[in-house]
C-alpha positions as CSV (number, residue, x, y, z in Angstrom):
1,X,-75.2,-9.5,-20.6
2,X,-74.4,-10.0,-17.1
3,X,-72.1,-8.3,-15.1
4,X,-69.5,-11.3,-14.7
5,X,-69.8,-11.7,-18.6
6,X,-68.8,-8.3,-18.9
7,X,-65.9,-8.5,-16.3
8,X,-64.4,-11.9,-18.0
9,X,-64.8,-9.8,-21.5
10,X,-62.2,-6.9,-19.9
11,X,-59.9,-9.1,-18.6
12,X,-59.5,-10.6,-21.8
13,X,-59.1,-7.3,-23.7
14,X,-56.2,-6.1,-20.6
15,X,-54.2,-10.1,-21.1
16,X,-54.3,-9.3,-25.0
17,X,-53.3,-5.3,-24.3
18,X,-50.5,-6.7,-22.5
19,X,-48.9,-9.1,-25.1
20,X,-49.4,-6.4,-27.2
21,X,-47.2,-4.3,-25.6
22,X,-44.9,-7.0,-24.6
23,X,-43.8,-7.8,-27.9
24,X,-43.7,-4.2,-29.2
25,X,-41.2,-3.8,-26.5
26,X,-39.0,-6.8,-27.3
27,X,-39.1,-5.7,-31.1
28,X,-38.1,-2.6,-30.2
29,X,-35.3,-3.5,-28.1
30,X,-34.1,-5.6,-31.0
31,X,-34.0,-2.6,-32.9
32,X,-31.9,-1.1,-30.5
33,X,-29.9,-3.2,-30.2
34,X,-29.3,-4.1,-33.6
35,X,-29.1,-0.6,-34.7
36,X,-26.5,0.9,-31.8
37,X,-28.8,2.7,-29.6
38,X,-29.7,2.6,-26.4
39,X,-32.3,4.0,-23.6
40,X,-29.9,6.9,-23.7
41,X,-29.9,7.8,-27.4
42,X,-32.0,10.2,-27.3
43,X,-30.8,12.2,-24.6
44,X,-26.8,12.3,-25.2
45,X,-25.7,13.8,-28.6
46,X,-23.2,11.5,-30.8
47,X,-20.0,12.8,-30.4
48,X,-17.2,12.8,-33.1
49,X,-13.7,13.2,-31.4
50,X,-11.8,15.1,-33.5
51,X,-8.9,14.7,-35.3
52,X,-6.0,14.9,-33.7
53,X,-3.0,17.0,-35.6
54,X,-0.4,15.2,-33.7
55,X,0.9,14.0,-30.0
56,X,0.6,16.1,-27.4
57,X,4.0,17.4,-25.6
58,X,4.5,16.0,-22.2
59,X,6.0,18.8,-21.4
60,X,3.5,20.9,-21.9
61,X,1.4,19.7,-18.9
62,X,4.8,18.9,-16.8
63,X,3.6,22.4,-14.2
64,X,0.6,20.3,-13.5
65,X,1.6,16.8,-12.7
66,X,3.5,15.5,-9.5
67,X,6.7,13.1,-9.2
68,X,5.9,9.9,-9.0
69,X,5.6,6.4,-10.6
70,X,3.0,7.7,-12.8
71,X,4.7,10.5,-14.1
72,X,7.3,10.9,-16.9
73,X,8.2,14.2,-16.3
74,X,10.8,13.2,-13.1
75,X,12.6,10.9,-15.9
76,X,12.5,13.7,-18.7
77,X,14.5,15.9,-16.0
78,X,17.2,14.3,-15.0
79,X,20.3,14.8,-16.0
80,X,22.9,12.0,-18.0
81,X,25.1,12.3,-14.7
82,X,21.7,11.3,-12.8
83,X,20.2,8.6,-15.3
84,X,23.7,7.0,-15.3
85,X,23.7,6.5,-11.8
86,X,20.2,4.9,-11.5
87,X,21.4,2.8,-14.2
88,X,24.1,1.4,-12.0
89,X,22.0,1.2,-9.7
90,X,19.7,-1.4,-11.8
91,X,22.4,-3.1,-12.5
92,X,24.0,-4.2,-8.9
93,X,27.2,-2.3,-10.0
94,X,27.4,-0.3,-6.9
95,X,31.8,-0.2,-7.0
96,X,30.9,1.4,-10.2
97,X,27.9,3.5,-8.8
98,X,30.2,4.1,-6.2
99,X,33.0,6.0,-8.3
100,X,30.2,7.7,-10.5
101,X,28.8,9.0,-7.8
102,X,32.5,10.4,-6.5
103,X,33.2,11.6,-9.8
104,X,29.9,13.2,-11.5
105,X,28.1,14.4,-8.2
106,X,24.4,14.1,-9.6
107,X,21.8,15.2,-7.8
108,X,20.8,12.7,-5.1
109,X,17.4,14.1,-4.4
110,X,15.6,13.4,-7.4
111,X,13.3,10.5,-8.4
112,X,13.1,8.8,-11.6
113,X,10.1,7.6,-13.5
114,X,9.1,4.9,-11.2
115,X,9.6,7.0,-7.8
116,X,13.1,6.0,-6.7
117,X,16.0,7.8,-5.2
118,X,19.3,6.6,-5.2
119,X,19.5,6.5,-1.4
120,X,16.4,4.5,-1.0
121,X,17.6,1.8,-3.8
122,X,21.4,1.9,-1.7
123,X,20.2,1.5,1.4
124,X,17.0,-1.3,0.4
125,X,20.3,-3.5,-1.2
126,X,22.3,-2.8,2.1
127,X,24.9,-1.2,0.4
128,X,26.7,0.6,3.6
129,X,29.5,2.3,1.2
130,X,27.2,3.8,-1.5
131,X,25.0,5.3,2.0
132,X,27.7,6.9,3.5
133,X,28.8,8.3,0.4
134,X,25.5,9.7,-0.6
135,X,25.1,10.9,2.6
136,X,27.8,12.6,2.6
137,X,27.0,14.5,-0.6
138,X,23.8,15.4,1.0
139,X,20.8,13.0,-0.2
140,X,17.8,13.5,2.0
141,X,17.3,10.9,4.5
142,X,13.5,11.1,5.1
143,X,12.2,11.3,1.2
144,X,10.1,8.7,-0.1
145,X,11.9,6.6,-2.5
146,X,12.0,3.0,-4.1
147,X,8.4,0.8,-3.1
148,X,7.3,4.3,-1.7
149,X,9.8,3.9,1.8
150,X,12.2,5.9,2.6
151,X,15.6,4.9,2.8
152,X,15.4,4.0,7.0
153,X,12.0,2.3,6.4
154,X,13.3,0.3,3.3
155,X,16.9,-0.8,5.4
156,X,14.5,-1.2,8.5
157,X,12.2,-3.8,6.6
158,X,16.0,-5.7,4.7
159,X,17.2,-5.7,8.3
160,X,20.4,-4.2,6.8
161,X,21.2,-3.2,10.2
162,X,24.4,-0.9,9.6
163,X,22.8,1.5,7.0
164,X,19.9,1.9,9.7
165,X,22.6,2.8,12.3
166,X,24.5,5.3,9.9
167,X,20.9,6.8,8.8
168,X,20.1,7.4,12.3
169,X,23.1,8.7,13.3
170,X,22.6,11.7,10.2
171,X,19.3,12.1,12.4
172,X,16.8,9.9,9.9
173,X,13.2,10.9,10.8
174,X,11.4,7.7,12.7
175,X,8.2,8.8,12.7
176,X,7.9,9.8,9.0
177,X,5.7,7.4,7.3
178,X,6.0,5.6,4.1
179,X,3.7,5.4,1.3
180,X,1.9,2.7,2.2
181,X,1.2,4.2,5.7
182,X,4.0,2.0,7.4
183,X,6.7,3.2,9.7
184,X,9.8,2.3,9.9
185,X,9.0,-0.1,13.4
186,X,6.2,-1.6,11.7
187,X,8.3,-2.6,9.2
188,X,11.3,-3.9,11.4
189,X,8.3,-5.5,13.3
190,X,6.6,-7.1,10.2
191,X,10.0,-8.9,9.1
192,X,10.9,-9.6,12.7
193,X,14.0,-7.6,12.6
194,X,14.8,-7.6,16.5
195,X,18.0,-5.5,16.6
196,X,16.5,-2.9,14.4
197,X,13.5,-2.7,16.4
198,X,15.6,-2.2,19.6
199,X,17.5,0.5,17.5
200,X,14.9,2.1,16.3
201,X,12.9,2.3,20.0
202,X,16.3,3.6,21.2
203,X,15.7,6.3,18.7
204,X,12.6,7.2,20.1
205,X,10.3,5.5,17.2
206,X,6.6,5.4,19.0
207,X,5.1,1.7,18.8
208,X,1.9,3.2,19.3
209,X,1.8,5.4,15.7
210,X,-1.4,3.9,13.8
211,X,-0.6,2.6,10.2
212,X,-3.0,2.9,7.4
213,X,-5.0,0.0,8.8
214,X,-5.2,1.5,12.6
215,X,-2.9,-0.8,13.6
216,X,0.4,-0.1,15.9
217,X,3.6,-2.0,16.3
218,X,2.7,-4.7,18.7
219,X,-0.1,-5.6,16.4
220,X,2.3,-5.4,13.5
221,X,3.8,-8.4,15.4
222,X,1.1,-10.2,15.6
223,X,-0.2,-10.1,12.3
224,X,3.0,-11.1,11.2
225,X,3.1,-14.0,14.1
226,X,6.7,-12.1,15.3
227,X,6.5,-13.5,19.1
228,X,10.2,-12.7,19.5
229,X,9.2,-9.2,18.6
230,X,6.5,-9.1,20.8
231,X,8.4,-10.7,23.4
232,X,11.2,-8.0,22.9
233,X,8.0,-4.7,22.8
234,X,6.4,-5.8,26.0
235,X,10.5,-6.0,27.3
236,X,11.0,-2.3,26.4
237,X,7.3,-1.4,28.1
238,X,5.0,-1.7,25.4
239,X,1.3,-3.1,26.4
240,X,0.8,-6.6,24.3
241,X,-3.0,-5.5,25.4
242,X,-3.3,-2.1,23.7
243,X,-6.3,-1.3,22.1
244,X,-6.2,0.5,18.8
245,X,-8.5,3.3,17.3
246,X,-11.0,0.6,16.2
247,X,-11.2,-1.0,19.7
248,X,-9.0,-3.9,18.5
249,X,-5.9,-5.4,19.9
250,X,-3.1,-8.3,19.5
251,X,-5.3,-11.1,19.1
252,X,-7.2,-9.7,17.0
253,X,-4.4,-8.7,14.6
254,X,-2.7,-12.1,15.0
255,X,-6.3,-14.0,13.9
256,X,-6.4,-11.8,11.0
257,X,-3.2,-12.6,9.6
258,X,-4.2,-16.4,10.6
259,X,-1.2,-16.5,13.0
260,X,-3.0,-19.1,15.5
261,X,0.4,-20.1,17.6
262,X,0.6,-16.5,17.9
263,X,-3.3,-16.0,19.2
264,X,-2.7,-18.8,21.6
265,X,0.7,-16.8,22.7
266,X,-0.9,-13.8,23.6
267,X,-4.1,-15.3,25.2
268,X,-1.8,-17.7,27.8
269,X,-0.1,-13.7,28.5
270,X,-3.4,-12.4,29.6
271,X,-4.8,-10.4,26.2
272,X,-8.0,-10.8,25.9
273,X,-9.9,-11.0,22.9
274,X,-11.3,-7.9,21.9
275,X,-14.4,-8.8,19.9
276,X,-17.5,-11.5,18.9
277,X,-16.0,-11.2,15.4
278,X,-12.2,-11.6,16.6
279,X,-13.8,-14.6,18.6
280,X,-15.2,-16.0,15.3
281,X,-11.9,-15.5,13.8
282,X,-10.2,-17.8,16.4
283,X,-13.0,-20.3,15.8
284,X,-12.3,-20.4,12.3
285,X,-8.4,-20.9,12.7
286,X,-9.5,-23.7,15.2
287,X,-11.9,-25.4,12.6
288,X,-8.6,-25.6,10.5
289,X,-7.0,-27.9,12.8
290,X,-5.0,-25.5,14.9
291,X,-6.2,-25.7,18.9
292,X,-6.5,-21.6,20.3
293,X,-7.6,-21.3,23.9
């Protein structure tokens, strides 16, 4: 036989091999599949959980969790004069808060289950009365409260500006940040609260403190398209150019949040823009109809 015979003869022989152990495979995959298994079968055990002789306590674990919204254990603690009050709360009755709060004295400085205090859900609603009176019975201005802000960052943001005034004048923290790595300028900046922001700069708040993104208050601003705000920063000295830890500025911020009036703002004051992708950015928001120089 010659030698091409003989090489056509073993190719045959590997295509049959093959679809051989093609459809072994398929069938065997069926069987898998059909029957439960998988490719890891064989390696993990079955496991039967066993049967359980009844809830577990919350309690029992309540040393190892923290406060917070996805806790229980801050609701299971409070007291009725301290669940009544957050129920007021809920409920808008704040003259009835009020005299509750006169009468029972609960403890201000604790959260319930979804992370609230009842200074941070006063002072959010603007509710000057129920403020002074909690402060006055000694709730903690700079804890974390209702939507994870404390009670200046939650007014600041409302632009409830005389609960901002009384906060700072019992010495509320401005540089302490919120949950959401805010502070309480970015937020007066973000809802373009301009008396706030004046209040809080007089306080000594730093526009240059990074939030969670890297960005600081003047780029706060601009995402938000706040030009008053801006207009007001650069006013009380702050650079509408200032780079940020990632080498980004204003317009870059402002063509992010798609704020191109704001983009154009900033670039006929001088601020450049900071990047190839910030300049695509700006393209894109000009494809959209919007003219940016």
């Amino acid at each position: 036989m010659s030698s091409v015979c003989i090489q056509k003869a073993a190719a045959l022989a590997a295509l049959a091999l093959c679809q051989v152990f093609v459809f072994s495979s398929e069938s065997h995959a069926q069987g898998f599949q059909a029957s439960g298994y998988n490719e890891w079968s064989g390696f993990v055990p079955a496991v039967v959980e066993p049967v359980r002789a009844g809830p577990l306590v919350d309690l029992a674990f309540q040393d190892l969790k923290q406060d917070g919204p996805w806790s229980r254990s801050a609701e299971l603690r409070l007291s009725q004069a301290e669940r009544r009050q957050f129920e007021l709360l809920d409920g808008a009755q704040w003259l009835e808060a009020l005299k509750q709060l006169k009468q029972d004295r609960p403890d201000l400085n604790r959260r319930d289950e979804r992370g609230r205090t009842p200074l941070s859900i006063a002072a959010r609603a603007g509710e000057l009365e129920l403020v002074k009176e909690m402060l006055r019975q000694g709730a903690d201005t700079d804890m974390v409260g209702a939507g994870g802000l404390t009670a200046l960052g939650a007014s600041s943001f409302a632009g409830h500006e005389l609960v901002v005034r009384e906060l700072l004048r019992k010495d509320a923290r401005v540089d302490v940040p919120m949950s959401s790595g805010q502070y309480p300028i970015h937020l007066a900046c973000a809802s373009g609260q301009l008396n706030i922001v004046r209040l809080l700069m007089a306080a000594g708040a730093d526009w240059r403190l990074p939030n969670r993104q890297g960005r600081h208050a003047v780029e706060e601003a601009a995402y938000f398209g706040q030009q008053q705000v801006l207009a007001l920063l650069q006013e009380r000295g702050a650079d509408l150019a200032a780079l940020d830890q990632y080498r980004l500025n204003a317009v870059h911020a402002a063509a992010i949040g798609e704020q191109p009036q704001t983009v154009a703002w900033l670039r006929a004051r001088g601020v450049v823009v900071p990047s190839v992708f910030s300049q695509l950015l700006i393209d894109q928001l000009s494809e959209g109809g919007v003219r940016t120089p």
